[in-house]
MISE-349581 format. One record per residue (C-alpha): residue in three letters; residue number from 1; z, x, y. Coordinates in steps of 0.001 Angstrom, whole numbers, plus 524288, in hexadecimal, padded with zeros to 5 digits. Each point is the difference from the previous one (the first is absolute). Layout:
<recs>
<rec><residu>ALA</residu><num>NUM</num><z>Z</z><x>X</x><y>Y</y></rec>
...
</recs>
This chain:
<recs>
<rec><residu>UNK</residu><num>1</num><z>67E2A</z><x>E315E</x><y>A7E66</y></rec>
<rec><residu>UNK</residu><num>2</num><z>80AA0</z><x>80344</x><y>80ABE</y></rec>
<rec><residu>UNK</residu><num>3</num><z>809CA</z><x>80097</x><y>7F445</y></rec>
<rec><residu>UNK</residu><num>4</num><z>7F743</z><x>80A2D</x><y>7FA89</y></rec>
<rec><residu>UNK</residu><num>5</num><z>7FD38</z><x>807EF</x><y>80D2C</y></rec>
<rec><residu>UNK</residu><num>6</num><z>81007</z><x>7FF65</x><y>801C4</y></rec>
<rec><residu>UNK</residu><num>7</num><z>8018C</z><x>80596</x><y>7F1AB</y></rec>
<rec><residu>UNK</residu><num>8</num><z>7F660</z><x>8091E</x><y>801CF</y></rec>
<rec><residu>UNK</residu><num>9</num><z>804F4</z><x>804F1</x><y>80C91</y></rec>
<rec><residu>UNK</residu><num>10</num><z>80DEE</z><x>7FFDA</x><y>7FAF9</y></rec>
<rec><residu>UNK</residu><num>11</num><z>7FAB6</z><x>806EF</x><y>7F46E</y></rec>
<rec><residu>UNK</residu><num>12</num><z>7FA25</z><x>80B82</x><y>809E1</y></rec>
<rec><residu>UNK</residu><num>13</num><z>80B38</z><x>800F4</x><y>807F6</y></rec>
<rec><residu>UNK</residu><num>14</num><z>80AE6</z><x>801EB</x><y>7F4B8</y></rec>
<rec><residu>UNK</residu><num>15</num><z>7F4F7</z><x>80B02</x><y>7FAFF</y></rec>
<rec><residu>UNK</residu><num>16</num><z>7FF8D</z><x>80727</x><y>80DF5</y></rec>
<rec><residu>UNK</residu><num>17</num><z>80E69</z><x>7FE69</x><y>8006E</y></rec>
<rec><residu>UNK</residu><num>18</num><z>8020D</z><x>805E3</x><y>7F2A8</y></rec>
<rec><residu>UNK</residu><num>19</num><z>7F542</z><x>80B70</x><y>80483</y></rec>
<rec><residu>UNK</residu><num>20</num><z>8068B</z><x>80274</x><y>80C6A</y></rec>
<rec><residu>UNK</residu><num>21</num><z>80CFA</z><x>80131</x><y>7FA7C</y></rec>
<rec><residu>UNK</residu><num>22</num><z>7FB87</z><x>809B8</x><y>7F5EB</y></rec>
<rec><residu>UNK</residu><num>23</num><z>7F7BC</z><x>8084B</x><y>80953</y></rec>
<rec><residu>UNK</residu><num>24</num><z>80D35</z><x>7FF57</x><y>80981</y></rec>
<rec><residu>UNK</residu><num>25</num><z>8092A</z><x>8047D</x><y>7F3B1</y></rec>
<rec><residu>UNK</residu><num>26</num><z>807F7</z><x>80B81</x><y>8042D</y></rec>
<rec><residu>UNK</residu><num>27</num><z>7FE42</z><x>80A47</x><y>7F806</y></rec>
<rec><residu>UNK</residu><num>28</num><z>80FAD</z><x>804FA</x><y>7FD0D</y></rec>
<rec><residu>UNK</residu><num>29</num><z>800EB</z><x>80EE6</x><y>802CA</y></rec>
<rec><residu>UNK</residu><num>30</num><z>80AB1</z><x>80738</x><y>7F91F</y></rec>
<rec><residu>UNK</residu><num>31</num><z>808B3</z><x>80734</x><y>80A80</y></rec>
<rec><residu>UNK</residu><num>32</num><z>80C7C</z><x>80327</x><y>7F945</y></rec>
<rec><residu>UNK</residu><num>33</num><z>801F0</z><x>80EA5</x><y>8020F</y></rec>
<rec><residu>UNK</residu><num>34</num><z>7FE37</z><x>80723</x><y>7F27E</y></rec>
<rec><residu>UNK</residu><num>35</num><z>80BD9</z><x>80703</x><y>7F9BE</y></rec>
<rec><residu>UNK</residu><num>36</num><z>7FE3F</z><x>80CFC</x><y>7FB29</y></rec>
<rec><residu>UNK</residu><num>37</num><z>802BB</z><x>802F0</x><y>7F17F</y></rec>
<rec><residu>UNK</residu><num>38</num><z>80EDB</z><x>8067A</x><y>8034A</y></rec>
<rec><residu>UNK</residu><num>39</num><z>802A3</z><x>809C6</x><y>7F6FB</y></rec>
<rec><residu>UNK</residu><num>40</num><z>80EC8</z><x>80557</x><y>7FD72</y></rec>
<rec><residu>UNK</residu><num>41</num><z>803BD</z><x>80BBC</x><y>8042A</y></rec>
<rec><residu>UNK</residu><num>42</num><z>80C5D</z><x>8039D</x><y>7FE1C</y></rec>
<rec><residu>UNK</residu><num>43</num><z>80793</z><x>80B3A</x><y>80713</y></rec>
<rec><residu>UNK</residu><num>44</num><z>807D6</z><x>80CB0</x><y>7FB49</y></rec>
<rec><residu>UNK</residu><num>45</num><z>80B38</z><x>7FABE</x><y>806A0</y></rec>
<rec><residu>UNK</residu><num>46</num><z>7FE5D</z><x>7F2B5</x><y>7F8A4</y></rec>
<rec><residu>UNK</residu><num>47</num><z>7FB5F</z><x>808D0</x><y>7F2E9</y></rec>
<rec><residu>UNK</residu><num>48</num><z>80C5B</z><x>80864</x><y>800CB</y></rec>
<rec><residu>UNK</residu><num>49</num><z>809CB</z><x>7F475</x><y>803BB</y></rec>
<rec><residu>UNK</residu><num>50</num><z>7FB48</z><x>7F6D6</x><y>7F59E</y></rec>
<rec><residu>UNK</residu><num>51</num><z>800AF</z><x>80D99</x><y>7F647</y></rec>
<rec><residu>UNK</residu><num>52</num><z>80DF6</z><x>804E4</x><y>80292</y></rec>
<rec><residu>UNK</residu><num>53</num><z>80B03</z><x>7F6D3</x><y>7FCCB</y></rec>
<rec><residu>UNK</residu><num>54</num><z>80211</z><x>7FE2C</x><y>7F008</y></rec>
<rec><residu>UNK</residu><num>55</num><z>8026E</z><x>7F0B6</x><y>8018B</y></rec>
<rec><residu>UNK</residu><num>56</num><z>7F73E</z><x>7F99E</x><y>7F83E</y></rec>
<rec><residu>UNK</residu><num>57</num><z>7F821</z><x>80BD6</x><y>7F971</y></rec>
<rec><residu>UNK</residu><num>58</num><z>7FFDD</z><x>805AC</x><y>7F156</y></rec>
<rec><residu>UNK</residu><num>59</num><z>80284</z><x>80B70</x><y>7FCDF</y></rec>
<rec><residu>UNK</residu><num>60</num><z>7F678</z><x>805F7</x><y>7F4DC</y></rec>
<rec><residu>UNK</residu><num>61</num><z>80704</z><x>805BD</x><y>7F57C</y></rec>
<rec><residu>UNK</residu><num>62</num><z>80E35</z><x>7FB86</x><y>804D0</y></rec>
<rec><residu>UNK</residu><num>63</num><z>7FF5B</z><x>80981</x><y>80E1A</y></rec>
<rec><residu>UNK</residu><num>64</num><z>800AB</z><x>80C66</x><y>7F83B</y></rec>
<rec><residu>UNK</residu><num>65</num><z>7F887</z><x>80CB2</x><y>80551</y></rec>
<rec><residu>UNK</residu><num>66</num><z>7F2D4</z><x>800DD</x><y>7FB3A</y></rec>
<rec><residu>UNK</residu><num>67</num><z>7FA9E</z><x>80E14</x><y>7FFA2</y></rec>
<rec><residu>UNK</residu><num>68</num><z>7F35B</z><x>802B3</x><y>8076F</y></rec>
<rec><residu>UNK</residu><num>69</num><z>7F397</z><x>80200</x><y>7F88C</y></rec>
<rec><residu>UNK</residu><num>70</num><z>7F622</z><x>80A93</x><y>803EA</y></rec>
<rec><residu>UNK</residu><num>71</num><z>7F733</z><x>7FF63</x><y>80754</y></rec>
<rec><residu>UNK</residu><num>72</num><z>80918</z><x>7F63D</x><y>80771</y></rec>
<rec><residu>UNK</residu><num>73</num><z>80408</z><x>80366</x><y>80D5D</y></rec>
<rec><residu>UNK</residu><num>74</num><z>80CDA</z><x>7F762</x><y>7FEA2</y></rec>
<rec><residu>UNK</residu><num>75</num><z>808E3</z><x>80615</x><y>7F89E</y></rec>
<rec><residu>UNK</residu><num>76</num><z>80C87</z><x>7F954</x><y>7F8F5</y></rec>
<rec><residu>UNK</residu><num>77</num><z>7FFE0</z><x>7F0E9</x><y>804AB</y></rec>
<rec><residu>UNK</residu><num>78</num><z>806B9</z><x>7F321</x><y>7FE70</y></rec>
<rec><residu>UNK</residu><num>79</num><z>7F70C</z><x>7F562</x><y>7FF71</y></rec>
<rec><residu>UNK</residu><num>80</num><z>8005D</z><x>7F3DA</x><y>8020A</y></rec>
<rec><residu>UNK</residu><num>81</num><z>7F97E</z><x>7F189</x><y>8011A</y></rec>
<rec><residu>UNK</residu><num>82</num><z>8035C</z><x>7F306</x><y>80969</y></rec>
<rec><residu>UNK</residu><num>83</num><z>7FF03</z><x>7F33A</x><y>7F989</y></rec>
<rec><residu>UNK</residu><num>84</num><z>7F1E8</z><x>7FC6C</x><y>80106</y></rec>
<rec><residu>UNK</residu><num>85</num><z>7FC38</z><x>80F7D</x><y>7F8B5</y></rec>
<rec><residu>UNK</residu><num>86</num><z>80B1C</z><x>7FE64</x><y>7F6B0</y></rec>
<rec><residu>UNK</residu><num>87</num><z>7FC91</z><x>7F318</x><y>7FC69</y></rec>
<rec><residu>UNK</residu><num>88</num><z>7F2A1</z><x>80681</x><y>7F8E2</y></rec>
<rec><residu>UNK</residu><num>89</num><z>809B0</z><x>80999</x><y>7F8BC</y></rec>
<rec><residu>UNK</residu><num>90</num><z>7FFEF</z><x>7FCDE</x><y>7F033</y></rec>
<rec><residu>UNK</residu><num>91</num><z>80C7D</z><x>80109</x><y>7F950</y></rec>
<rec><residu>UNK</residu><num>92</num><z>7FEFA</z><x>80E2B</x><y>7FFD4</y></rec>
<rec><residu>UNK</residu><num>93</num><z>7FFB6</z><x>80090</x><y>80E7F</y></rec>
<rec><residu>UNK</residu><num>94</num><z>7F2B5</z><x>803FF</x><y>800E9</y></rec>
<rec><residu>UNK</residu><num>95</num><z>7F2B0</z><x>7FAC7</x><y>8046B</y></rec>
<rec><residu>UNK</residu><num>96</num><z>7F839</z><x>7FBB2</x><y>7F3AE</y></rec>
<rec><residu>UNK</residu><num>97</num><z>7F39E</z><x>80799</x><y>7FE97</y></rec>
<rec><residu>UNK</residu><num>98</num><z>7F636</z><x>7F8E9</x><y>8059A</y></rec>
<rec><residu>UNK</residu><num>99</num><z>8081C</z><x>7F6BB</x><y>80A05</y></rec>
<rec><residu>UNK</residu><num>100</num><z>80142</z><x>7FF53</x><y>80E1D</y></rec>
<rec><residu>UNK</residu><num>101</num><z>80C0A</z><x>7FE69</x><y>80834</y></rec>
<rec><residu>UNK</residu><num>102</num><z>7FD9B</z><x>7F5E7</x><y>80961</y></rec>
<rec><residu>UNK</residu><num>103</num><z>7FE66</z><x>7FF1F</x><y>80E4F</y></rec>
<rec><residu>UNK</residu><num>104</num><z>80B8B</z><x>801DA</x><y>80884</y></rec>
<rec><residu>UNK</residu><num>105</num><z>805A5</z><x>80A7B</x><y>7F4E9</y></rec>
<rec><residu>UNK</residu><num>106</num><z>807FA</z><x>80C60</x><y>805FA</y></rec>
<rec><residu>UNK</residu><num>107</num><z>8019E</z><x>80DF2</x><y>7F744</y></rec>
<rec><residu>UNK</residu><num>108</num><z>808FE</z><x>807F8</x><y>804E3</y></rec>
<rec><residu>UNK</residu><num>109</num><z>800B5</z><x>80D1C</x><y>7FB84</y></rec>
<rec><residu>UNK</residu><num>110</num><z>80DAE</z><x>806DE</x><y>80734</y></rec>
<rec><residu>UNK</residu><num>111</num><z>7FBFC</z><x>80F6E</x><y>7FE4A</y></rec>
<rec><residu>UNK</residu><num>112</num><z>80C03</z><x>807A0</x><y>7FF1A</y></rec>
<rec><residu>UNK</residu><num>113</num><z>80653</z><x>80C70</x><y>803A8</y></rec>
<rec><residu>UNK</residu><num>114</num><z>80B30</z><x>8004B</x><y>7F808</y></rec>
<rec><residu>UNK</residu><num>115</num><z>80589</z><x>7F347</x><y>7FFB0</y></rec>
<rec><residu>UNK</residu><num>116</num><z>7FD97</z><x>7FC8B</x><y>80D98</y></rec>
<rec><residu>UNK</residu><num>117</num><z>7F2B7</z><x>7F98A</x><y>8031C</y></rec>
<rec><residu>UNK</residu><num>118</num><z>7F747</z><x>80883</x><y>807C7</y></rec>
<rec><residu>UNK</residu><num>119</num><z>7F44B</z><x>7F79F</x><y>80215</y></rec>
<rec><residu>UNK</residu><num>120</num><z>7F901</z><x>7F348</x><y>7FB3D</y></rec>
<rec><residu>UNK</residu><num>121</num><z>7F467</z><x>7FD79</x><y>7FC3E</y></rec>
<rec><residu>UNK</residu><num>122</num><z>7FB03</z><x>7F142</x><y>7FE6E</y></rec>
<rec><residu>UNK</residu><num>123</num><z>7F575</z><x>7F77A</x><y>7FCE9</y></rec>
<rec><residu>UNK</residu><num>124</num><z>7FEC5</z><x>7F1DE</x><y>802D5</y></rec>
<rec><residu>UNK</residu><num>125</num><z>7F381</z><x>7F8B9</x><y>7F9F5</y></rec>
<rec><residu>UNK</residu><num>126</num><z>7FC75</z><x>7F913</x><y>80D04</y></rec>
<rec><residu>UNK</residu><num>127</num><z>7F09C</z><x>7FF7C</x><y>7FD09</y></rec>
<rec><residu>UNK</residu><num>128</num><z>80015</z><x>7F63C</x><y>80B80</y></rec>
<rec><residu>UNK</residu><num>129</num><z>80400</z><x>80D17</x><y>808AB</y></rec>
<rec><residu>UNK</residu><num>130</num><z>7F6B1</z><x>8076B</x><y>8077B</y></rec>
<rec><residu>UNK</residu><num>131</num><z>804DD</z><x>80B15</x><y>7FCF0</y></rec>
<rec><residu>UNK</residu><num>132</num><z>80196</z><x>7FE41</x><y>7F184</y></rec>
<rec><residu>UNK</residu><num>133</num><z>7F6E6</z><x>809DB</x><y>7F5B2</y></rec>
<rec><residu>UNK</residu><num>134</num><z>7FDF1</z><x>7F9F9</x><y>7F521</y></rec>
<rec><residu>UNK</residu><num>135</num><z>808AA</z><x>7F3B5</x><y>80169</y></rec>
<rec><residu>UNK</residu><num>136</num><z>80CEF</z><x>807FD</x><y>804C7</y></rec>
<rec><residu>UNK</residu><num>137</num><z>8053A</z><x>803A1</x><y>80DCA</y></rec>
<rec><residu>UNK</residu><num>138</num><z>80457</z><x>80E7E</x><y>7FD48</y></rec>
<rec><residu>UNK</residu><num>139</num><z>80D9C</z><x>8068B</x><y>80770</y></rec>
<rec><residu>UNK</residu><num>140</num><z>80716</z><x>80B23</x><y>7FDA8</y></rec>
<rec><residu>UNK</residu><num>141</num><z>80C15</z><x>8010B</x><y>809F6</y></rec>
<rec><residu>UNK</residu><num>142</num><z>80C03</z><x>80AA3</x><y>801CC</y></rec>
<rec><residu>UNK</residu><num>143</num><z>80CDB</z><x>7F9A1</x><y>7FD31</y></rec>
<rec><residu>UNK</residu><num>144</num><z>8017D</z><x>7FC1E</x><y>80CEA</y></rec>
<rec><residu>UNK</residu><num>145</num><z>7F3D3</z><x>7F82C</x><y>7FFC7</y></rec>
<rec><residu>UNK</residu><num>146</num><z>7F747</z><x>80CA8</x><y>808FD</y></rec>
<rec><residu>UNK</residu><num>147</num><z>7F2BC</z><x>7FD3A</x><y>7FB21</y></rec>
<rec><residu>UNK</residu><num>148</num><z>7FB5D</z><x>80B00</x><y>7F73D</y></rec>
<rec><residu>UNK</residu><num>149</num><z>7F352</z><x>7F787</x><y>7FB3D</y></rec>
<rec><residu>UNK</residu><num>150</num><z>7FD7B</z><x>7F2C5</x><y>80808</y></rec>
<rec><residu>UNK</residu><num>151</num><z>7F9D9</z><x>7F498</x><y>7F9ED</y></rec>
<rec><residu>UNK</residu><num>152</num><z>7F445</z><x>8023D</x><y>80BC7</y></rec>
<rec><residu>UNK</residu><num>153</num><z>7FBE7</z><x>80D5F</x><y>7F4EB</y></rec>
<rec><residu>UNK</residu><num>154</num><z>7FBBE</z><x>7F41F</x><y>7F859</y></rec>
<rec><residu>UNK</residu><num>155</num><z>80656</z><x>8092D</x><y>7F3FE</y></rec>
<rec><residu>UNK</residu><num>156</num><z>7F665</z><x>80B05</x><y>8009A</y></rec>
<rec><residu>UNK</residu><num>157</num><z>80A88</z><x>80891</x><y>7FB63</y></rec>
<rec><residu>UNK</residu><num>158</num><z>80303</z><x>7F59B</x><y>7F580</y></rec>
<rec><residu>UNK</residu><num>159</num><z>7F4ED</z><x>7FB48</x><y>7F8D7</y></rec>
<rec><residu>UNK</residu><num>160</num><z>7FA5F</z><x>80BC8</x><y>7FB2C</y></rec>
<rec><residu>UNK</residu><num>161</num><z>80A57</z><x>8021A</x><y>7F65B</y></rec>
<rec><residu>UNK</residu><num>162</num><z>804E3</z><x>7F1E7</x><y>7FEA2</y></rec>
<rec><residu>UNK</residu><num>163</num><z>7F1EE</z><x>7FC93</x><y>7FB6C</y></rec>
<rec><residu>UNK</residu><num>164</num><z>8001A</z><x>80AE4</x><y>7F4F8</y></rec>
<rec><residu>UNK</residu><num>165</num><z>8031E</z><x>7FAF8</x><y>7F1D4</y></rec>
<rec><residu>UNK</residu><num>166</num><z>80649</z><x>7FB7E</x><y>7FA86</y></rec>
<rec><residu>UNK</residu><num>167</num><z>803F5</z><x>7F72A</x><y>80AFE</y></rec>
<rec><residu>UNK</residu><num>168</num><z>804F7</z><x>7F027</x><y>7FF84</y></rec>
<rec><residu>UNK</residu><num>169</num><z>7FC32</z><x>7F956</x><y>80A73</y></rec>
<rec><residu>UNK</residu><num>170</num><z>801C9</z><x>80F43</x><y>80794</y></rec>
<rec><residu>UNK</residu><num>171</num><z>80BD2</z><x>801B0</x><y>7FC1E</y></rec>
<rec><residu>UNK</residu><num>172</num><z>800E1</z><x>80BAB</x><y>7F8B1</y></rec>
<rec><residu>UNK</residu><num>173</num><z>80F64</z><x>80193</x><y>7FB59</y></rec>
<rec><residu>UNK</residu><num>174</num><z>7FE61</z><x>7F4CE</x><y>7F373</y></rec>
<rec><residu>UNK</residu><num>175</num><z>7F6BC</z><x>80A2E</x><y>7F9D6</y></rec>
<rec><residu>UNK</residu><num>176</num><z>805F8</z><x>809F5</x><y>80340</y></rec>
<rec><residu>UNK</residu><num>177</num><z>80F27</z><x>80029</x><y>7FC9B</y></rec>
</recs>
């Protein structure tokens, strides 16, 4: 009978430690500090310095002078594409209908006055950016790299006719030389 009252009691106090210990779990509070979602946001200066140098960019259609289109407000350009944009080019050195460059791809369009470059203007699909439009950062820069059009415009001076068909991937020259 003691046997049993010592079992029974043993039995009771492993149960009320078991309770106790659960009623006495700490509850773990998450208090890491959250990260915001950082977007990319890349500057003119950055936009026009990555732009300007040929190193490592194709020319479409071998660097000869391509003549403006109406209702274009370029005029005769050069254009070209770093390696990440040229690597979407077919053969032909255009953009298939229908494909995308990919992310991190830089267009270059060198307007000229002559033969001397007057301005650029550039796109850089960044749709990461907070100040891309429809997946590209928008520039257009003097040959000294003066902003004329910063990326903060969010290309509002770009779009409109970029978005017109025909159009690959808003690029307009494939379709249209």
């Amino acid at each position: 009978m003691i046997f049993r009252r010592n079992q029974i009691f043993v039995s009771i106090l492993i149960l009320s430690f078991l309770i106790i210990g659960q009623a006495c779990k700490k509850e773990v509070i998450d208090v890491s500090i959250p990260v915001p979602d950082v977007k990319v946001q890349i500057t003119d200066k950055e936009l026009f310095d990555l732009s300007v140098p040929n190193d490592g960019y194709t020319f479409f259609e071998d660097g000869n002078t391509i003549a403006g289109v109406t209702p274009s407000p370029h005029g005769n350009f050069r254009l070209k594409f770093n390696a990440e944009a040229a690597s979407a080019l077919s053969s032909d050195g255009k953009l298939p209908d229908g494909a995308q460059f990919p992310d991190n791809s830089i267009i270059v369009k060198e307007i000229l006055t002559g033969s001397d470059i007057s301005f650029y203007a550039i796109m850089q699909k960044q749709p990461g950016d907070v100040n891309a439009a429809s997946g590209w950062v928008w520039g257009e820069y003097e040959a000294d790299g003066t902003v004329f059009i910063g990326v903060d415009k969010k290309g509002s001076s770009c779009t409109g006719c970029h978005s017109e068909n025909p159009n690959r991937d808003l690029t307009r020259t494939f379709s249209l030389h």
